[in-house]
N, CA and C atoms as an extended XYZ file, in Angstrom:
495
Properties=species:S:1:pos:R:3:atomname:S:1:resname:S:1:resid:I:1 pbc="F F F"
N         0.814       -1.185        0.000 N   UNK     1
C         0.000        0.000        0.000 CA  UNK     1
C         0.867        1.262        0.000 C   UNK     1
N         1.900        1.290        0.727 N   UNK     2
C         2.944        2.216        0.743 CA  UNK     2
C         3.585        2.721        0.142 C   UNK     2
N         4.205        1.508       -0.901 N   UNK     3
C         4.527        1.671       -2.642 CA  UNK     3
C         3.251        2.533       -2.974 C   UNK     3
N         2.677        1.808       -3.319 N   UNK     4
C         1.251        2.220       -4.307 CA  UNK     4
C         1.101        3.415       -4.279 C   UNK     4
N         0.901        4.470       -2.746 N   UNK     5
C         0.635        5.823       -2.420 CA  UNK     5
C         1.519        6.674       -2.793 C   UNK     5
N         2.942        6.316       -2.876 N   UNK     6
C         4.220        6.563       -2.952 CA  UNK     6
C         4.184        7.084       -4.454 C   UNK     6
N         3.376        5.853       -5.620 N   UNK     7
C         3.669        5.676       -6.692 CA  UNK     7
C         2.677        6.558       -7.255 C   UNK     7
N         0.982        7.088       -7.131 N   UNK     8
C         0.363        7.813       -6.932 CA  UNK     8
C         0.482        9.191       -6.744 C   UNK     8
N         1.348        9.830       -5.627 N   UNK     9
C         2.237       10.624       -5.197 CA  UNK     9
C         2.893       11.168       -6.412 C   UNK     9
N         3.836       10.436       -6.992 N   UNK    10
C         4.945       10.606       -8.069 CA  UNK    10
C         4.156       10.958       -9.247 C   UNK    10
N         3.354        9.968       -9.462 N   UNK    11
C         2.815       10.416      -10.607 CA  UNK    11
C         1.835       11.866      -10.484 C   UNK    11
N         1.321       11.995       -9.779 N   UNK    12
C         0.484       13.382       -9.386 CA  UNK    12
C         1.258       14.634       -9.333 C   UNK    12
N         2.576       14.539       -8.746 N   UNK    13
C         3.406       15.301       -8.633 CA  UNK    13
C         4.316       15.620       -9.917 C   UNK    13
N         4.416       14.899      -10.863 N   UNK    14
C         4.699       14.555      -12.439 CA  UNK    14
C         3.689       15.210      -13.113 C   UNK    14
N         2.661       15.177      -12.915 N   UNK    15
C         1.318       15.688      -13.431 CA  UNK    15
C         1.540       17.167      -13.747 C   UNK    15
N         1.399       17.338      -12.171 N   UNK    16
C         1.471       18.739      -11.695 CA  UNK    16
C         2.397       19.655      -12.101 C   UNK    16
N         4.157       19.161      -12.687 N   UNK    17
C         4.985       19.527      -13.270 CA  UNK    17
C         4.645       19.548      -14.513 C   UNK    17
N         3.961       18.844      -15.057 N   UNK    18
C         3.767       19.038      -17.181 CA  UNK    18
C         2.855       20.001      -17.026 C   UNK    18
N         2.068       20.145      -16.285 N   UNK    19
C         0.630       21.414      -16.320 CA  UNK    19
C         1.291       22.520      -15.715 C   UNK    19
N         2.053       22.762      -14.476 N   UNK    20
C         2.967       23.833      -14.639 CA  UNK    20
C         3.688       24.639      -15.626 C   UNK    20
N         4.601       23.366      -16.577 N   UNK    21
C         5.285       23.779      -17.278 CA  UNK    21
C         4.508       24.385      -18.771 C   UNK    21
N         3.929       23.747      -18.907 N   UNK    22
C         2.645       24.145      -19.999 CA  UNK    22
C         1.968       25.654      -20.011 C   UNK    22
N         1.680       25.693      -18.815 N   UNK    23
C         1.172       27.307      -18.252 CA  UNK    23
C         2.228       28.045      -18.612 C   UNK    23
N         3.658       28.019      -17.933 N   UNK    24
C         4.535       28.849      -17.612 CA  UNK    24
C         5.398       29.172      -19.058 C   UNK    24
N         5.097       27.875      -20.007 N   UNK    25
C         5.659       28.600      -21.470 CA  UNK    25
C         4.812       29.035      -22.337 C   UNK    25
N         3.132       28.807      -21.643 N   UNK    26
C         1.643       29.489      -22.820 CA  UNK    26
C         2.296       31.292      -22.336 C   UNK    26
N         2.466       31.269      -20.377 N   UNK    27
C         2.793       32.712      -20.231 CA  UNK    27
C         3.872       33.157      -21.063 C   UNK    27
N         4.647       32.766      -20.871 N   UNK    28
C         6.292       33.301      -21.457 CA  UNK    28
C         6.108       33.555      -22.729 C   UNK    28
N         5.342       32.665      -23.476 N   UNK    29
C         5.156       33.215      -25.023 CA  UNK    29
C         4.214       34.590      -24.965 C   UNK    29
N         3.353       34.377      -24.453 N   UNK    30
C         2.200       35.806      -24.500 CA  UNK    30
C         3.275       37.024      -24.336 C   UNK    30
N         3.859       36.671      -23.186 N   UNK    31
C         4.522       37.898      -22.949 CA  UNK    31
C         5.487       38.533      -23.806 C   UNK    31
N         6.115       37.555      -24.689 N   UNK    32
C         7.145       38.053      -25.493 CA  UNK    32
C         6.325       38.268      -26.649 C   UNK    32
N         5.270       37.901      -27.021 N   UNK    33
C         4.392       38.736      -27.831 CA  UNK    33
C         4.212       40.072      -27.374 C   UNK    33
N         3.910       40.304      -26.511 N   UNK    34
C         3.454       41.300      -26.014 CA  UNK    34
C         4.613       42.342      -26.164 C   UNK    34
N         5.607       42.124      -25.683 N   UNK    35
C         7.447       42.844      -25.924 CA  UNK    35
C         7.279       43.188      -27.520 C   UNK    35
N         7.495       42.312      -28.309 N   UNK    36
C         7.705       42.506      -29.452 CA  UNK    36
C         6.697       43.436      -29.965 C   UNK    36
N         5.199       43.620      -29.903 N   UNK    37
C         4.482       44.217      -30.279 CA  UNK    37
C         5.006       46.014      -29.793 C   UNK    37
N         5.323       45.932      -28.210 N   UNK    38
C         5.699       46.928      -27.636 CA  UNK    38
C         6.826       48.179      -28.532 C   UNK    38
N         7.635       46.941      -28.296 N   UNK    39
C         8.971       47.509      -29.564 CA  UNK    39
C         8.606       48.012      -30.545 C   UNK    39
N         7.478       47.932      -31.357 N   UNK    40
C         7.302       48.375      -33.125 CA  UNK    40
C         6.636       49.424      -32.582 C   UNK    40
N         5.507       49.493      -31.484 N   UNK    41
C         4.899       50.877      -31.156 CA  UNK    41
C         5.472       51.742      -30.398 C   UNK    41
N         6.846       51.418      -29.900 N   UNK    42
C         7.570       52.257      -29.663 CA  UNK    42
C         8.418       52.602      -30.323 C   UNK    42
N         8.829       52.325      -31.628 N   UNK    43
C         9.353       52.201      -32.957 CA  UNK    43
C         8.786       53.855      -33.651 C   UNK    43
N         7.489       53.151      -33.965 N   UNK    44
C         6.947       54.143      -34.849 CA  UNK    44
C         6.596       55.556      -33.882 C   UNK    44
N         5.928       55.613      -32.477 N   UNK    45
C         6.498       56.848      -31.758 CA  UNK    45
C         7.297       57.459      -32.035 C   UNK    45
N         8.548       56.778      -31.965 N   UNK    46
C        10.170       57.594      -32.220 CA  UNK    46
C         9.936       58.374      -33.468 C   UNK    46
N         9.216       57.349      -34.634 N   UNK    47
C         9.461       58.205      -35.667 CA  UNK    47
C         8.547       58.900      -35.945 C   UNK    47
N         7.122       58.899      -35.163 N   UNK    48
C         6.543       60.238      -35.088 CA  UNK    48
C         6.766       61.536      -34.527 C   UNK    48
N         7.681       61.214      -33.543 N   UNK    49
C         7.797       62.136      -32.563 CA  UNK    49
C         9.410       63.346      -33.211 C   UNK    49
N         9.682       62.783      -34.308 N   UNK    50
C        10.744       63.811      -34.797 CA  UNK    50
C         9.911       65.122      -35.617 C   UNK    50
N         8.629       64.486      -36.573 N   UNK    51
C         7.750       65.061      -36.800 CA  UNK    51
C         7.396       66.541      -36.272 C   UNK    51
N         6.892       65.986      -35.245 N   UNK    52
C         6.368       66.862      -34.221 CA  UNK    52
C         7.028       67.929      -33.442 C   UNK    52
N         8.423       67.249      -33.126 N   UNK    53
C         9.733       67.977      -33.041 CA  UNK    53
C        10.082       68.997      -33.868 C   UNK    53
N         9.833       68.891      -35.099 N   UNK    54
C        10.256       69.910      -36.293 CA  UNK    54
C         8.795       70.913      -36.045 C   UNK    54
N         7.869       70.323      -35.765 N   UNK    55
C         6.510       71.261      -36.084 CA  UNK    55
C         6.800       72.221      -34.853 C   UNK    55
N         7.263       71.860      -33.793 N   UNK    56
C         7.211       72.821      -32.597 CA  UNK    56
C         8.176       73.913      -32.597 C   UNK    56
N         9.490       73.272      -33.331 N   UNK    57
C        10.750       74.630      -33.481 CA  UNK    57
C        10.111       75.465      -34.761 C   UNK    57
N         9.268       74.763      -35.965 N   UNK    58
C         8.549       75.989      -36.836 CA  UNK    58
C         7.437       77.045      -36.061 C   UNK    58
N         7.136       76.228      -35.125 N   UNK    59
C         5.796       77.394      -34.609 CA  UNK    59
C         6.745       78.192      -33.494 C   UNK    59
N         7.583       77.980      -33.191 N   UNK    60
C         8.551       78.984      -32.378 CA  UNK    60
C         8.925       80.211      -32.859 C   UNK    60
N         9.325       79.550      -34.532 N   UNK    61
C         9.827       80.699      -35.247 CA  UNK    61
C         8.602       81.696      -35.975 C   UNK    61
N         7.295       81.557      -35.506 N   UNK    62
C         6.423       82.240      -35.857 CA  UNK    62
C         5.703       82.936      -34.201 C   UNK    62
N         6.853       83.934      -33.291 N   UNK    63
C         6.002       83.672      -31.987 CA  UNK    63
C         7.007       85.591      -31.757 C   UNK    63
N         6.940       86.273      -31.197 N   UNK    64
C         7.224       87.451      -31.056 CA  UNK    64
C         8.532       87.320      -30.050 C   UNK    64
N         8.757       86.061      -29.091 N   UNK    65
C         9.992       85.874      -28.669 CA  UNK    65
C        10.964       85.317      -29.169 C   UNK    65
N        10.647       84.624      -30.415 N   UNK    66
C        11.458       84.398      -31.276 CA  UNK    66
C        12.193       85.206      -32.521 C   UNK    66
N        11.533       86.006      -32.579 N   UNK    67
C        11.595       86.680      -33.544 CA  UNK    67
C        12.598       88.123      -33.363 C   UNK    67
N        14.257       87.852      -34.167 N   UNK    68
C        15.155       88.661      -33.362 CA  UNK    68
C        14.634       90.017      -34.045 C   UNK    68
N        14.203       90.585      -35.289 N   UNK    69
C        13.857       91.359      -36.037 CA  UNK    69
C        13.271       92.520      -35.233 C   UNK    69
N        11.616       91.707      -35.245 N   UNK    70
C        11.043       92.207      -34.345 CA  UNK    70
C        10.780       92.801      -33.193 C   UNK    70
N        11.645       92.063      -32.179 N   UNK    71
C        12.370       92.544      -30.478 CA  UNK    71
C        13.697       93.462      -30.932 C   UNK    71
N        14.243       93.260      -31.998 N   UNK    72
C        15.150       94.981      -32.439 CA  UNK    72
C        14.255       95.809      -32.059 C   UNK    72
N        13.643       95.656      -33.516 N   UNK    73
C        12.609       96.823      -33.574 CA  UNK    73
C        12.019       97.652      -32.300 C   UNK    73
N        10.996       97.152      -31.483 N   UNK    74
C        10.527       97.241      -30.456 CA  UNK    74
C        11.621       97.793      -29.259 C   UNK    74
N        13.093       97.268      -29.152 N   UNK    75
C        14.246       97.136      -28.304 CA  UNK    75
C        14.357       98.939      -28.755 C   UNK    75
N        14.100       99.142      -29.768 N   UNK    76
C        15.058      100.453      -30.856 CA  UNK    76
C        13.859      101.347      -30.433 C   UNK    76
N        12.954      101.168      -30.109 N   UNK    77
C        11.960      101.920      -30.343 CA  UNK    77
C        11.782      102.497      -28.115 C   UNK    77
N        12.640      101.800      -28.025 N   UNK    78
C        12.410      102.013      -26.186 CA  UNK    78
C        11.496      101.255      -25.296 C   UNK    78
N        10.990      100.349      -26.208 N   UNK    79
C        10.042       99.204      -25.186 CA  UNK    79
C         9.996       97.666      -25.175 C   UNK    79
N         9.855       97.983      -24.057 N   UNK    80
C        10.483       96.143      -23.569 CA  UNK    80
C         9.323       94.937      -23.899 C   UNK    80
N         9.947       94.324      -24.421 N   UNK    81
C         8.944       92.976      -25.649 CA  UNK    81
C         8.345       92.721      -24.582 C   UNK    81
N         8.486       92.161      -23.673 N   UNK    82
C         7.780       91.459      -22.289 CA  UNK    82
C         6.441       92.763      -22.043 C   UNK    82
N         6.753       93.610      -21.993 N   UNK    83
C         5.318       94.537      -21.359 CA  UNK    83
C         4.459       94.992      -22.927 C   UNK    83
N         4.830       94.592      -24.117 N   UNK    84
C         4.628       94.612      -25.262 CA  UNK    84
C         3.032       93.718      -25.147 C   UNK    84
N         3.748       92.095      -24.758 N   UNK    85
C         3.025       91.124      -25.064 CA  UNK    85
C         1.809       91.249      -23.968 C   UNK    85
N         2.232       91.700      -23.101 N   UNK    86
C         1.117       91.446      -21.942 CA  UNK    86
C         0.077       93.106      -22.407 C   UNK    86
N         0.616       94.207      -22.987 N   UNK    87
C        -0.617       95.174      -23.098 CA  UNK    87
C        -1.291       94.746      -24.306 C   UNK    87
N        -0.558       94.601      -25.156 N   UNK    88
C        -1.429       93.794      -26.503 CA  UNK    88
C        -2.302       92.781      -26.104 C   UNK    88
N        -1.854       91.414      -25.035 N   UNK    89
C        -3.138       90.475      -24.668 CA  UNK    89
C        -4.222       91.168      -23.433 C   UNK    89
N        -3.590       91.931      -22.586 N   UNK    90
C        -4.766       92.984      -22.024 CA  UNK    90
C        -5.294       93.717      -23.029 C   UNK    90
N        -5.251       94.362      -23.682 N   UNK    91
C        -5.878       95.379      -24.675 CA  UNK    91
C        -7.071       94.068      -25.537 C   UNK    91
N        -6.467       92.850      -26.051 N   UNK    92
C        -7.403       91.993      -26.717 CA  UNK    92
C        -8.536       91.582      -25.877 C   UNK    92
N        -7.901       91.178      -24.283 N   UNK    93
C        -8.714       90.242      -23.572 CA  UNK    93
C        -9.747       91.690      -22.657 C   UNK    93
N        -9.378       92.629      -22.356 N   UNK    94
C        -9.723       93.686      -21.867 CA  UNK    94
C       -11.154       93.827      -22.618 C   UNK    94
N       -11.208       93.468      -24.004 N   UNK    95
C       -12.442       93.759      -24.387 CA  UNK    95
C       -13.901       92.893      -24.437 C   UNK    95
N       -13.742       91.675      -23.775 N   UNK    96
C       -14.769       90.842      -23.079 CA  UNK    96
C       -15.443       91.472      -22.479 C   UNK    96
N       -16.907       91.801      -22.645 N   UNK    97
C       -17.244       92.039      -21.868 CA  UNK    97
C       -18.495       90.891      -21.071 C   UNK    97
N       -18.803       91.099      -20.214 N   UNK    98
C       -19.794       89.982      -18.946 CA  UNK    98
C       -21.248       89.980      -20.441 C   UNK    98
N       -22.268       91.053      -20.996 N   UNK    99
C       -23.301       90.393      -22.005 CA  UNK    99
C       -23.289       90.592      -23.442 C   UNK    99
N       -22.338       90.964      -23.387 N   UNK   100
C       -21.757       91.301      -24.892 CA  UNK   100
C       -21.213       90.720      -25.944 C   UNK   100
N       -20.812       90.597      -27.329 N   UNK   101
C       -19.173       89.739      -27.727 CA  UNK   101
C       -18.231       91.158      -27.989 C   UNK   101
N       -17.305       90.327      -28.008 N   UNK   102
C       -16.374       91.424      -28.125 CA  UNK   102
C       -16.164       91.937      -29.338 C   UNK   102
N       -16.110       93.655      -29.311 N   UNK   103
C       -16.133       94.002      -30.450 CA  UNK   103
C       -15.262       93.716      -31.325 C   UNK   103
N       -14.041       93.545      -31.025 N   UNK   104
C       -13.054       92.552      -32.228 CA  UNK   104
C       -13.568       91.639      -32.740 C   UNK   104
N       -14.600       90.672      -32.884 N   UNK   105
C       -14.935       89.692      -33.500 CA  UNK   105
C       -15.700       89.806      -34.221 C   UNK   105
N       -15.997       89.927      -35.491 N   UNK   106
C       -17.287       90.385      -36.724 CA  UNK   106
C       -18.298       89.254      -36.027 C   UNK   106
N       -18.390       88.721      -35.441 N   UNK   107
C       -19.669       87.498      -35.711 CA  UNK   107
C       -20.367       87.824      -34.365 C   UNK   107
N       -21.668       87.175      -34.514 N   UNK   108
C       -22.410       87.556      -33.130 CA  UNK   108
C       -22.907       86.173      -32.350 C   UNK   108
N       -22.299       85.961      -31.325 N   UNK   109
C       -22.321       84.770      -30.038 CA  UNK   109
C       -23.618       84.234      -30.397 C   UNK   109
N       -23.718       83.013      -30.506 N   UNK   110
C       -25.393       81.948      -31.207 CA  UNK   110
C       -24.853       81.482      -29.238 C   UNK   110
N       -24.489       81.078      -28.446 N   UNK   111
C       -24.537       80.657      -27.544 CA  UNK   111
C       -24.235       81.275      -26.158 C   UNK   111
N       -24.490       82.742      -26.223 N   UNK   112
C       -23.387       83.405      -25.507 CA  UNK   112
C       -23.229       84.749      -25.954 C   UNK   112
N       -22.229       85.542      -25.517 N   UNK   113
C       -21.311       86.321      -26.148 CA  UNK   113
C       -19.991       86.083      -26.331 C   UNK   113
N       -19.443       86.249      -28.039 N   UNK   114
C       -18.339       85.801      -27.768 CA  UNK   114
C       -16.839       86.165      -27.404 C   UNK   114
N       -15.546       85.416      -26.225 N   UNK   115
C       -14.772       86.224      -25.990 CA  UNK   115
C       -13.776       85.843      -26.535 C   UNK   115
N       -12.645       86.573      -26.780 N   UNK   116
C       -11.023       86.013      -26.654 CA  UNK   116
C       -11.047       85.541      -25.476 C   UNK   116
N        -9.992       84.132      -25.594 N   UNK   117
C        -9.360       83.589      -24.575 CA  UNK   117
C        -8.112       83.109      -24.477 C   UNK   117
N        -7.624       83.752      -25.584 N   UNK   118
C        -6.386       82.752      -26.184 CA  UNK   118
C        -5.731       83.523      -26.927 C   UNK   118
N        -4.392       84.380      -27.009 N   UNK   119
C        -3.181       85.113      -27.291 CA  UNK   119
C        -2.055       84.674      -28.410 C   UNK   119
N        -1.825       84.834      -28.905 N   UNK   120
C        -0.475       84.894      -28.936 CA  UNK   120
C         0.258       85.763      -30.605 C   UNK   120
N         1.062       86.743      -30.087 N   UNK   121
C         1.591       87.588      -30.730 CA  UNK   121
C         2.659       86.749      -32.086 C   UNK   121
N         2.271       87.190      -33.125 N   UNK   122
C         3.583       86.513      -33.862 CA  UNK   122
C         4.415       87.609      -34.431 C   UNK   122
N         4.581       89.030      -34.105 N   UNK   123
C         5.603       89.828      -34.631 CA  UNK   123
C         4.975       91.420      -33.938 C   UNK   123
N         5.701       92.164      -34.186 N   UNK   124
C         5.793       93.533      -33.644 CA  UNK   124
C         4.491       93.810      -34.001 C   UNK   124
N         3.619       93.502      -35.066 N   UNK   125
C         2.608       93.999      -35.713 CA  UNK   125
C         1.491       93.261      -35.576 C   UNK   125
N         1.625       92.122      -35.812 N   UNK   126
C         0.157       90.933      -35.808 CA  UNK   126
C         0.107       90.218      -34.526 C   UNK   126
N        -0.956       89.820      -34.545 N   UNK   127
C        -1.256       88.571      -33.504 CA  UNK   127
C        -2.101       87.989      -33.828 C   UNK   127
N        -2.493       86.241      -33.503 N   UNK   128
C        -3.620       85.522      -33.506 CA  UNK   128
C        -4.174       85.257      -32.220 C   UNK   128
N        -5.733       84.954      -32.340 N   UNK   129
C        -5.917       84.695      -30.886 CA  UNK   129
C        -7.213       84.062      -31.726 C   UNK   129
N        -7.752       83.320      -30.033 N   UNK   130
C        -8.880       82.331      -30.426 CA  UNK   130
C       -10.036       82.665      -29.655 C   UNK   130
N       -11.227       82.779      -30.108 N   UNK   131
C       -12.186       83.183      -29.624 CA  UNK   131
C       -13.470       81.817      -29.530 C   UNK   131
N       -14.305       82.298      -28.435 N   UNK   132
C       -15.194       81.173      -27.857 CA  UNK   132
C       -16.905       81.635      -27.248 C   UNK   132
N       -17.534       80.852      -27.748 N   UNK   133
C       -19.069       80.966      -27.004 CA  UNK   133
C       -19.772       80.407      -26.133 C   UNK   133
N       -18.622       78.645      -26.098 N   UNK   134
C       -18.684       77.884      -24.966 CA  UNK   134
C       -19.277       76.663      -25.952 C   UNK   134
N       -19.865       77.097      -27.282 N   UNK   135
C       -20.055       76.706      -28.186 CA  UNK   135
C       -19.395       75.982      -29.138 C   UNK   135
N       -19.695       77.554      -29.913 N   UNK   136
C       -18.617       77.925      -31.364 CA  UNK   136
C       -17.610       78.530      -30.825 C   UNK   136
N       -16.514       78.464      -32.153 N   UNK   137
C       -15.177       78.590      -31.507 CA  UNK   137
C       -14.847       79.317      -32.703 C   UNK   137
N       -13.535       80.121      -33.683 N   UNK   138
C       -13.282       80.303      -34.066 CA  UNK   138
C       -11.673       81.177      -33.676 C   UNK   138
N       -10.977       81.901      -35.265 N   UNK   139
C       -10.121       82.553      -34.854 CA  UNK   139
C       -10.097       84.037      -35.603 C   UNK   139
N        -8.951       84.353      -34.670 N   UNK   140
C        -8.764       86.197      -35.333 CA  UNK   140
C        -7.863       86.609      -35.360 C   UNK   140
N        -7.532       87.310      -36.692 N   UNK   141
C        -5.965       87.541      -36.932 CA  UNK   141
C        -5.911       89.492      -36.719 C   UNK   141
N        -5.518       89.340      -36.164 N   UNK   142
C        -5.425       91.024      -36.069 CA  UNK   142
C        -3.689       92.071      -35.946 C   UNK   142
N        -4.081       93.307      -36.199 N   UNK   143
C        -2.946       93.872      -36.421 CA  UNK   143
C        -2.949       94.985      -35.338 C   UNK   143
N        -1.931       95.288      -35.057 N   UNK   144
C        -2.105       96.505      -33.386 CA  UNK   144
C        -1.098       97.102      -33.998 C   UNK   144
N        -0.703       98.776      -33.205 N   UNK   145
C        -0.276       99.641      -33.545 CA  UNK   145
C         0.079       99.967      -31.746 C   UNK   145
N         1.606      100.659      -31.732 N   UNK   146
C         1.624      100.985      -29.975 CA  UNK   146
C         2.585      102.219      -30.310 C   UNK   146
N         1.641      103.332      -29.817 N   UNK   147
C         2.304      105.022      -29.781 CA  UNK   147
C         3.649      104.843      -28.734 C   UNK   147
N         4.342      106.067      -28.596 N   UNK   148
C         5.149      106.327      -28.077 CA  UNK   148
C         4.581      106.015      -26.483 C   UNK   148
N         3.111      106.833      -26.210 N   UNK   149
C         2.858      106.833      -24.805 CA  UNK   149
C         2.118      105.647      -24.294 C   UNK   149
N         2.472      104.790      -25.354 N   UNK   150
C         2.624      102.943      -25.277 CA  UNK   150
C         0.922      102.098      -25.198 C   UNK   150
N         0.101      103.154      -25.878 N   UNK   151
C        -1.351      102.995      -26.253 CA  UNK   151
C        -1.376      102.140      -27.197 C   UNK   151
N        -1.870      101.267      -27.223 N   UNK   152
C        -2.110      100.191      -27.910 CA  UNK   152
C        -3.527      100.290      -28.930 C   UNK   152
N        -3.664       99.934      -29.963 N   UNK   153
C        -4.677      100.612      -31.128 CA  UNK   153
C        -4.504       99.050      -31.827 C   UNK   153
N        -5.997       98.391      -31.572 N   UNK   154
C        -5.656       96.933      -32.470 CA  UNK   154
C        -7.429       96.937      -33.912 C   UNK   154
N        -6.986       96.305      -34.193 N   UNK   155
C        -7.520       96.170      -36.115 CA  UNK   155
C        -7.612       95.229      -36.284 C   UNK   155
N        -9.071       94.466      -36.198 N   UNK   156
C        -9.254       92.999      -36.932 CA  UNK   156
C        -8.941       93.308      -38.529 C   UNK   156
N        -8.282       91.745      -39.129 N   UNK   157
C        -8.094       91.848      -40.149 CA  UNK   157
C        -8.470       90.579      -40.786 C   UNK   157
N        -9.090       89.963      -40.025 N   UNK   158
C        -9.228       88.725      -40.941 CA  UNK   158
C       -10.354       87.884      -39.356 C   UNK   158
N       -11.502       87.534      -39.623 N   UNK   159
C       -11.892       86.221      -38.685 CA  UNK   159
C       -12.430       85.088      -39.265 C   UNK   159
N       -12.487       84.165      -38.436 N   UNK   160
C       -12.876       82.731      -38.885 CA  UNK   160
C       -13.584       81.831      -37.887 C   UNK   160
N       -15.080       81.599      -38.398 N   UNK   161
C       -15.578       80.506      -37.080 CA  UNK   161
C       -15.824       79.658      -37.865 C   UNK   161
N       -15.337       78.360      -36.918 N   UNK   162
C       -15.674       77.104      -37.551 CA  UNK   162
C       -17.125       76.868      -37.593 C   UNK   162
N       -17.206       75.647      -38.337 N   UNK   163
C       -18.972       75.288      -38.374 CA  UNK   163
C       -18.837       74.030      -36.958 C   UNK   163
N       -19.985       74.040      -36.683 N   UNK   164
C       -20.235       72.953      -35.625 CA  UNK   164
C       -20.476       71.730      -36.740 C   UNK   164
N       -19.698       70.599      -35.873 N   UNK   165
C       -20.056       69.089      -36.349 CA  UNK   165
C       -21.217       68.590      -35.716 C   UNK   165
């Protein structure tokens, strides 16, 4: 009987090793599927991400701190680019008003009134900014002018609202 249990034992325990081992190389394969898949999508990242890299140093070179020309200009003229950018986006955003849209924007708020919320200068002269109803959204390209006694005078020149999907 002792044999027998012994022999029972062995074989169960034999068992238990082929169904172990079975599991542990179904895992090991999944997983190195899984690696390999990893690798190609981290593959093609890399090579999206140079892409994107190039798109961010072009939109740099379209931005009023980039732009050495421009900060001459402004430098030559006695005013400092930094208090430039901030009266030009006060002067844009300044004109929100609480039931109104703002008069820079040709179009009239379907949801709202609509405001600037969104800046950014691309040279001594222009700026874009993005306007909102909470809605509709669109943009505005405008041109400003800044006197000696550093009055700021801005000029839509172009707007654009998207259509709703």
């Amino acid at each position: 009987m002792r044999k027998s249990f012994l022999m029972y034992l062995f074989v169960f325990t034999a068992l238990l090793a082929v169904v172990f081992y079975m599991n542990g190389s179904k895992v090991l394969a999944s997983k190195e599927k899984e690696i390999e898949y990893l690798k190609k999508e981290l593959e093609e990242q890399r090579a999206n991400a140079q892409p994107v890299a190039e798109n961010a140093s072009q939109e740099k070179s379209f931005s009023l701190a980039s732009n050495e020309e421009a900060l001459s200009y402004l430098e030559d003229r006695g005013l400092d680019p930094a208090d430039v950018m901030n009266k030009v986006e006060e002067a844009l955003v300044s004109r929100n008003a609480v039931d109104a849209d703002n008069d820079l924007i040709p179009y009239e708020g379907m949801n709202g009134p609509f405001r600037i919320n969104k800046v950014k200068l691309l040279n001594h002269k222009w700026a874009i900014a993005s306007f909102t109803d909470g809605l509709y959204w669109g943009d505005l390209f405008v041109s400003f002018e800044i006197d000696d006694n550093g009055t700021v005078e801005i000029f839509t020149e172009k707007a654009l609202l998207y259509p709703r999907n």
